[in-house]
N, C-alpha and C positions, 0 to 999 in steps of 0.2 A: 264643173257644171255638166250636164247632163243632158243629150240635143232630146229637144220636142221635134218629134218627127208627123208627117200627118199620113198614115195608111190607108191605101188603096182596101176598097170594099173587102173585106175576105174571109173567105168561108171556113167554116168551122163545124164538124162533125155534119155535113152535109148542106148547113142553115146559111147564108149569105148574112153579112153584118154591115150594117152602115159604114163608112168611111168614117176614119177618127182619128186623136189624137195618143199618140202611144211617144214613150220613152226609150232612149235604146242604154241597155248597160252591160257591161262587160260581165257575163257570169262564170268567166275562167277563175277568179277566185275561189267563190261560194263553189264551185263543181270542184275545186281540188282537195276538197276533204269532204265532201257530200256522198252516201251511199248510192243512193239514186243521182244522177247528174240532172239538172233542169237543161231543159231547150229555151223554153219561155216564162215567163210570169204574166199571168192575165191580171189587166188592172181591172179598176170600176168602171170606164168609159166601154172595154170590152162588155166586161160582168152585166150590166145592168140594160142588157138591150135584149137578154133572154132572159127566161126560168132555165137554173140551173140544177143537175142532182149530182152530188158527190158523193162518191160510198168511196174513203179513205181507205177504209181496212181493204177490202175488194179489189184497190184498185182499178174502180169503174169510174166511167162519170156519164152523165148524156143530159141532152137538151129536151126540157118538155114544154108543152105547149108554147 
């Protein structure tokens, strides 16, 4: 099982985020054969409180409006 945790407000590329509910998992697997190692995975409770822009290839991202 998997704990539902509930996160304190936190800010993200400078934008403050409501308080919510997030997952915690162990990413030492998926990181022990991964090129790039993950820190986190942003879910949809994160996702859907900004406008987001990804540029993958870039390796950029940022928050608009």
């Amino acid at each position: 099982m998997t704990p539902l945790l509930q996160m304190a407000a936190p800010v993200i590329g400078q934008r403050s985020f409501a308080s919510h509910q997030v997952v915690a998992a162990d990413l030492s697997r998926a990181n022990s054969t991964a090129e790039i190692p993950m820190d986190l995975v942003l879910g949809y409770p994160t996702l859907r409180q900004a406008d987001w822009l990804f540029d993958f290839p870039s390796r950029r991202w940022a928050l608009t409006s």
